[in-house]
C-alpha positions as CSV (number, residue, x, y, z in Angstrom):
1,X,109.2,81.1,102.6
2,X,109.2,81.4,106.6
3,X,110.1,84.0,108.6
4,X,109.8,84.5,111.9
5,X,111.8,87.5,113.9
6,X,112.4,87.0,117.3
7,X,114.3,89.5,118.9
8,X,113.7,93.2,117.6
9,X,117.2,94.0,118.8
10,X,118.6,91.4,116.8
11,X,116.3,92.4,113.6
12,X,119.2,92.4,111.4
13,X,120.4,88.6,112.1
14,X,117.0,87.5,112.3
15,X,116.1,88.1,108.9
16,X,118.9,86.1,107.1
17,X,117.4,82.5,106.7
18,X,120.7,80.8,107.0
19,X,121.9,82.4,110.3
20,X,118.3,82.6,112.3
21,X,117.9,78.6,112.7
22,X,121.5,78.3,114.6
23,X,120.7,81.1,116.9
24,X,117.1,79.7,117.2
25,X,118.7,75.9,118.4
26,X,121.9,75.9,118.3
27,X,125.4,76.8,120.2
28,X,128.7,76.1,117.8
29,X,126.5,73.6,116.0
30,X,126.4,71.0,118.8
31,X,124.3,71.5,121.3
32,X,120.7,72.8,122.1
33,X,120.7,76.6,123.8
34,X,118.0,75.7,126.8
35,X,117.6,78.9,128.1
36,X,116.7,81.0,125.2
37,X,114.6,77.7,123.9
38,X,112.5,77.5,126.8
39,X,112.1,81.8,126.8
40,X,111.1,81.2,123.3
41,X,107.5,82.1,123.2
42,X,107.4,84.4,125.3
43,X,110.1,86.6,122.9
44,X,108.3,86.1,119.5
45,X,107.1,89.5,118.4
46,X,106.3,89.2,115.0
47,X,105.6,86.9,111.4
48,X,106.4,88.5,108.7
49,X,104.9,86.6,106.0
50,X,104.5,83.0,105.1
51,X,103.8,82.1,101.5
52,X,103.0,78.7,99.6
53,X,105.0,79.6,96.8
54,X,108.5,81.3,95.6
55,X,106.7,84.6,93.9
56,X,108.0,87.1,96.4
57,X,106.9,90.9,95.8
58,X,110.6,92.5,96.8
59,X,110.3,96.2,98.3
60,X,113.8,96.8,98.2
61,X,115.1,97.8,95.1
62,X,116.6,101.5,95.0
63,X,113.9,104.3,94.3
64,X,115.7,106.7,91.3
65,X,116.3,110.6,90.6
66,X,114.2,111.6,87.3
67,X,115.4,114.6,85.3
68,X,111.2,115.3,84.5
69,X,108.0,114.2,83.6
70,X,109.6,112.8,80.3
71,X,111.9,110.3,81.6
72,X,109.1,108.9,83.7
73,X,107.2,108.7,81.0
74,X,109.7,106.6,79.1
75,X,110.2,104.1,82.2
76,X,106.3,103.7,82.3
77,X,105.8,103.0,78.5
78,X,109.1,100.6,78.9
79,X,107.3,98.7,81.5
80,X,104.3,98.1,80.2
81,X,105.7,97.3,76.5
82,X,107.1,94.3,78.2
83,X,104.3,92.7,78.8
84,X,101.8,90.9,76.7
85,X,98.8,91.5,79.1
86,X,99.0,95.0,80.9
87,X,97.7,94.8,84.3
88,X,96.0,97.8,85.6
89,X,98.2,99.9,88.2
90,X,97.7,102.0,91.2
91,X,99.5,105.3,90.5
92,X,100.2,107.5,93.6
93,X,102.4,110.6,94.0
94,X,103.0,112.7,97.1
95,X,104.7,116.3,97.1
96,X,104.8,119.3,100.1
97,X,103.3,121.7,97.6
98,X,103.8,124.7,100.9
99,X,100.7,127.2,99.3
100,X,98.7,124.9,97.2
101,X,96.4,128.1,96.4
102,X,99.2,130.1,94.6
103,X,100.4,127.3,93.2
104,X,97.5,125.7,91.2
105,X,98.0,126.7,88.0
106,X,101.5,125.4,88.3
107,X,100.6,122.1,89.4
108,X,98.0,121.5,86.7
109,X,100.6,122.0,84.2
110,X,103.3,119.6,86.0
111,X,100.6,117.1,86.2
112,X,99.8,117.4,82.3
113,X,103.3,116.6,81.7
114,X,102.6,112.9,82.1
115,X,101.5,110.8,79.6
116,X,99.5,109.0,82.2
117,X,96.9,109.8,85.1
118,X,98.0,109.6,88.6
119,X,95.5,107.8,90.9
120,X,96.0,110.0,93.8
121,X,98.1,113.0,94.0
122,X,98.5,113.1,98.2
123,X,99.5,116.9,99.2
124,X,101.1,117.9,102.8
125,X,101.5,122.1,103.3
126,X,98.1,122.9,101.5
127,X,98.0,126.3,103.6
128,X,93.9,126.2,102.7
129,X,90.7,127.2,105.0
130,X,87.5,126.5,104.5
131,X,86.8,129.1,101.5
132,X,89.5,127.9,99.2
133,X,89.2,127.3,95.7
134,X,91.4,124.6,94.0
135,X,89.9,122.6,91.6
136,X,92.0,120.9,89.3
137,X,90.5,119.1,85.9
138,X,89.7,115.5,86.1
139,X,90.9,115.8,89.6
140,X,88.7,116.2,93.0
141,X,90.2,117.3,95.5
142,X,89.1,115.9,99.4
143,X,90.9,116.7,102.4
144,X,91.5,118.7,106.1
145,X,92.7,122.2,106.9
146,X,94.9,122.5,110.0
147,X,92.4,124.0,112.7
148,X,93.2,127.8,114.4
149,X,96.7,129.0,112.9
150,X,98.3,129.3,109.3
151,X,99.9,126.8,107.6
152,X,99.9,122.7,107.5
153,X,97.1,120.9,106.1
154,X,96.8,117.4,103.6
155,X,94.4,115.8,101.7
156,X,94.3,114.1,98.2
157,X,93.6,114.9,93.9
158,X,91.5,111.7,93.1
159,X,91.6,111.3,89.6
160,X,87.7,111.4,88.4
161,X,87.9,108.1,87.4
162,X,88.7,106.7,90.7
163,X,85.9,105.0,93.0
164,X,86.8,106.4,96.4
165,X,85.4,107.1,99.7
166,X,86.6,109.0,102.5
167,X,87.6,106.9,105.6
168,X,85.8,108.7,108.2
169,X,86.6,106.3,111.1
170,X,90.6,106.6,110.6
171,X,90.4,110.4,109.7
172,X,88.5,110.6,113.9
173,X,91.3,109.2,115.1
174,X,94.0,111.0,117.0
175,X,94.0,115.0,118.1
176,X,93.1,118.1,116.3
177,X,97.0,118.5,116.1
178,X,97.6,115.2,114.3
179,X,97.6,116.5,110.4
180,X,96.7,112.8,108.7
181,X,93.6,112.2,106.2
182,X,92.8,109.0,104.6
183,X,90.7,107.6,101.4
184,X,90.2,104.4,100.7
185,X,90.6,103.6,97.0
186,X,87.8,100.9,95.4
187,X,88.6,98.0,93.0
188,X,87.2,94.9,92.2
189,X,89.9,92.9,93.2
190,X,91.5,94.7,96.6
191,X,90.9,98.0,98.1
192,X,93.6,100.2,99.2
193,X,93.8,102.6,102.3
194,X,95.9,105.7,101.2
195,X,97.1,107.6,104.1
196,X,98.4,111.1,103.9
197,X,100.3,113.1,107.0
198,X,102.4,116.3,108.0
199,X,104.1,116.5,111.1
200,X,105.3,120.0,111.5
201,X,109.5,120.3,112.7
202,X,108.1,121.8,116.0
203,X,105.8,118.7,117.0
204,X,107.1,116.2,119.5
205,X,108.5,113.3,117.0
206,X,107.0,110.5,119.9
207,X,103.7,112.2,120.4
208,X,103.1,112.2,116.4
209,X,104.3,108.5,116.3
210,X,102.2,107.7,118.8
211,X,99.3,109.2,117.0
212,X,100.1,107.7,113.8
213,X,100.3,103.9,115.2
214,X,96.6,104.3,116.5
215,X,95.8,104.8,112.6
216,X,98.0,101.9,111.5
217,X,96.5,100.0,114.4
218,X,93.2,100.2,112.7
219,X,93.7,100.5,109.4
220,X,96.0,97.0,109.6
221,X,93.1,95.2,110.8
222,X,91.5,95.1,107.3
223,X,94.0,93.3,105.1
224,X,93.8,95.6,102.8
225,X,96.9,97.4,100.6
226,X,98.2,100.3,103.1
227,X,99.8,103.3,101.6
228,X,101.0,106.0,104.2
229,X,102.8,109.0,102.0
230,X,103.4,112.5,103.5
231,X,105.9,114.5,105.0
232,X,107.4,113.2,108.3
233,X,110.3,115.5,108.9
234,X,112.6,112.7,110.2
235,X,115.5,112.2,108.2
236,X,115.5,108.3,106.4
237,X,118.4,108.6,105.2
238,X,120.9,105.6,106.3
239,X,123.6,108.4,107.0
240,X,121.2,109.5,110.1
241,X,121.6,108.2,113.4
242,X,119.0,110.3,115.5
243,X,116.6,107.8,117.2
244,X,113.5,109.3,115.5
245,X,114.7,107.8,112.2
246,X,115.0,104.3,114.1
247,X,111.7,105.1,116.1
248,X,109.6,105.5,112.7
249,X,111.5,102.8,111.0
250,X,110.2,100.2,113.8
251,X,106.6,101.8,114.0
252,X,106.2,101.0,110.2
253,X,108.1,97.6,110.3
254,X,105.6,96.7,113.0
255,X,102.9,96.9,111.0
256,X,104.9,95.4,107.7
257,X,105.4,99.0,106.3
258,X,108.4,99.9,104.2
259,X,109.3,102.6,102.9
260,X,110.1,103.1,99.5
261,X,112.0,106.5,99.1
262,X,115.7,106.1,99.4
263,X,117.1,109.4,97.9
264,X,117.2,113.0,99.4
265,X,113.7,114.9,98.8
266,X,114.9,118.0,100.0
267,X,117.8,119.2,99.6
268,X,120.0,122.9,100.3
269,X,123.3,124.0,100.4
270,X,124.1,122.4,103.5
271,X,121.8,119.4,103.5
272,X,120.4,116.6,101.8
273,X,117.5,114.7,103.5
274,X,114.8,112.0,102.6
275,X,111.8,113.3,104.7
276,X,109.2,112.4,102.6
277,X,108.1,109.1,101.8
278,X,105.9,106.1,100.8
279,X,105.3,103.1,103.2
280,X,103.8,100.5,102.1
281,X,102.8,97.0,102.9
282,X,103.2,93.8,100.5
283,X,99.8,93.5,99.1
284,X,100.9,95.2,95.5
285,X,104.2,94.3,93.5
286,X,105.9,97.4,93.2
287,X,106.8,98.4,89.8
288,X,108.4,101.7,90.1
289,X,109.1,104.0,92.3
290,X,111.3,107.6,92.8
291,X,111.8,111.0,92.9
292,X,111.5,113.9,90.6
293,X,113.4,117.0,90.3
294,X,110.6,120.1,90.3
295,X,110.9,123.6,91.4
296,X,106.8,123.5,92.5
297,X,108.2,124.1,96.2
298,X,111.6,123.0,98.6
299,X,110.8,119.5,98.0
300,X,110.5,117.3,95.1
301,X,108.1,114.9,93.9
302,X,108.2,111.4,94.8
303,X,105.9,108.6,93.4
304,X,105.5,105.0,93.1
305,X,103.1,102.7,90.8
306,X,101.9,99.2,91.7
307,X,100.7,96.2,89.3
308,X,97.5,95.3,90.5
309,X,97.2,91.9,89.5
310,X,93.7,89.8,88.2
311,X,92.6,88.3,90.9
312,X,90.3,86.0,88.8
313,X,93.8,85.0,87.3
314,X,95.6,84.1,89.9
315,X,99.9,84.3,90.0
316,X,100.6,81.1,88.0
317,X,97.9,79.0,89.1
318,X,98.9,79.1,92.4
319,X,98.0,79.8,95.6
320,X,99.2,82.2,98.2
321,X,98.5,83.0,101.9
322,X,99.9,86.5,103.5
323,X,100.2,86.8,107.1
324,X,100.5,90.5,108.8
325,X,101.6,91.9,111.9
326,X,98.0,92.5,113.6
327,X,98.5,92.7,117.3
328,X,95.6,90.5,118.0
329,X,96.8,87.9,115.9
330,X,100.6,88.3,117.6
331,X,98.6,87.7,121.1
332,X,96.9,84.6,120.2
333,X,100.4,83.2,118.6
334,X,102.2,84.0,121.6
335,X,99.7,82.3,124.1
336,X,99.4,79.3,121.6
337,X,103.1,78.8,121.8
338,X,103.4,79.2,125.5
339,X,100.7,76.8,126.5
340,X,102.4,74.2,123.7
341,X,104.6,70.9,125.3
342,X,108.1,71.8,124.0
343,X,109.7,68.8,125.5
344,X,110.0,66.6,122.8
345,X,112.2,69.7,121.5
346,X,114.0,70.2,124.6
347,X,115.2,67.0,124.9
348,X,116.3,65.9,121.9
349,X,120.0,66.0,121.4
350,X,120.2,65.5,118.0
351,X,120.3,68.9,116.0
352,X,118.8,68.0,113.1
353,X,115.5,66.2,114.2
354,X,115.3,68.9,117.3
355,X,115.3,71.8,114.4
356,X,112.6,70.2,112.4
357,X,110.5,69.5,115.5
358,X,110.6,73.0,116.2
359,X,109.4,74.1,113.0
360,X,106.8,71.3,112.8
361,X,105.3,72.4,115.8
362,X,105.5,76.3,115.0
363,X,103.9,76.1,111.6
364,X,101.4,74.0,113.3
365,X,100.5,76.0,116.0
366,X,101.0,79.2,113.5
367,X,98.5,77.7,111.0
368,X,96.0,77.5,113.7
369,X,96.4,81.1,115.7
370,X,97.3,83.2,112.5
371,X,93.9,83.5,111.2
């Protein structure tokens, strides 16, 4: 598959494969649209991804509402009965827990309802200081308390099990304000960055956005599995039109982050809202993911669990390349492209050979700059 998107404004178009090439070269099939050919490089903003064979990990499919621990304990054991050879998985939850302190107890006993250990249990709302006891078993708990008032606070349960370190680089980045801590998870095969953050409903939406893209900045510049869970406080739900939905929406996009919570986490009399979630980049096939109806605090549960496949094994015997959006990498495209002779494209008038040119000479200069 390749992908290239060319006009963020036009995100939606650009992503159908049948649709982009015609906007890309041509106008009503006949001739060759000069202007926005020769503008061309100057407008590409990202590459998706461009891989050497037709396995494509999808993101997309519907997240779903579990009654309790027991029905996703079912859907686990029915996953993994289905295959000969069980690949190990990367098993994250997040919640708001709002008072982890007088809530321990309870949360032990919702987490020995599963018939499997979560990786990482990620926690927003912790309310803790510095004194706070809340050790669970075969769980260790690492994090950061908010600084001078009550309230707020994340950090992660790491199942004992589970090689980790704490990222101290990413966690120094941003302001004392910015509630965010992040882990990266160890595995022989790919390590994973697990990101956890809380913006509070009274923090400016663009100044906490702002702060979390110098952490995804970073963090995408390892090409490593990125997992960003928290509490966000903007509504994702499709139903919402406020520009902070959009705003986060592009800010993950841009770093190849998508979310995979699609049903209310929260929800009152009045209102139903998805405002926590899990964004993730394509590193991992996803093999479930949802929400889970609890009564710990005012919002519920969500999870997700990732096949982490043998890399000795290889998909199929074949080989694959991933490409992300690293700004760096966007910059040395972009000047690659400009500086290129696009003449031969320009003037050829038939729409056939002038299509192919132009994605001879992109995957050519691509192959060059995207490394």
């Amino acid at each position: 598959m390749f992908r290239v998107c060319i006009d963020s404004s036009n995100a939606a178009v650009m992503k159908d494969p049948e649709i982009m090439p015609k906007i890309l070269l041509f106008v009503n099939g006949a001739s060759i649209r000069r202007n926005l050919m020769r503008s061309m490089p100057k407008m590409v903003s990202a590459i998706f991804d461009y891989q050497l064979d037709n396995n494509e990990e999808h993101l997309s499919q519907n997240s779903t509402m579990f009654d309790d621990a027991k029905s996703v304990n079912a859907t686990y054991h029915s996953i993994i009965s289905d295959k000969i050879n069980v690949c190990p998985m990367l098993k994250v939850m997040h919640l708001n827990i709002r008072n982890l302190i007088n809530k321990i107890d309870e949360l032990h006993d919702f987490l020995s309802n599963f018939s499997f250990k979560f990786d990482v249990v990620a926690m927003s709302e912790t309310w803790l200081n510095d004194e706070s006891s809340i050790e669970i078993d075969e769980y260790q708990f690492v994090g950061r308390n908010r600084c001078g008032k009550r309230g707020g606070g994340v950090g992660f349960y790491v199942e004992t099990g589970c090689l980790f370190k704490i990222r101290k680089d990413l966690n120094a980045i941003g302001c004392k304000k910015f509630e965010m801590f992040s882990i990266e998870i160890i595995r022989k095969n790919k390590n994973s960055i697990l990101i956890v953050s809380y913006r509070p409903p009274f923090q400016n939406p663009n100044y906490y956005l702002d702060q979390l893209e110098q952490v995804l900045h970073a963090a995408s510049k390892e090409n490593k599995f990125i997992c960003l869970l928290g509490d966000f406080n903007i509504n994702l739900s499709s139903a919402n039109e406020d520009s902070n939905r959009t705003n986060l929406l592009n800010l993950a996009s841009s770093y190849n982050l998508s979310p995979l919570i699609t049903i209310p986490t929260r929800t009152s009399i009045n209102k139903q809202s998805v405002i926590d979630n899990i964004f993730v980049n394509r590193l991992k096939p996803l093999k479930l993911s949802g929400v889970l109806l609890c009564d710990l605090s005012d919002h519920f549960p969500i999870f997700a669990l990732f096949e982490e496949a043998d890399k000795s094994n290889g998909v199929n015997g074949s080989t694959k390349m991933k490409f992300s959006f690293l700004a760096d990498r966007l910059h040395r495209l972009n000047e690659c492209l400009q500086s290129l002779d696009w003449c031969q494209v320009l003037e050829c008038f038939d729409t056939d050979m002038g299509f192919e040119l132009l994605i001879k000479n992109f995957e050519l200069v691509f192959m060059m700059s995207a490394f």
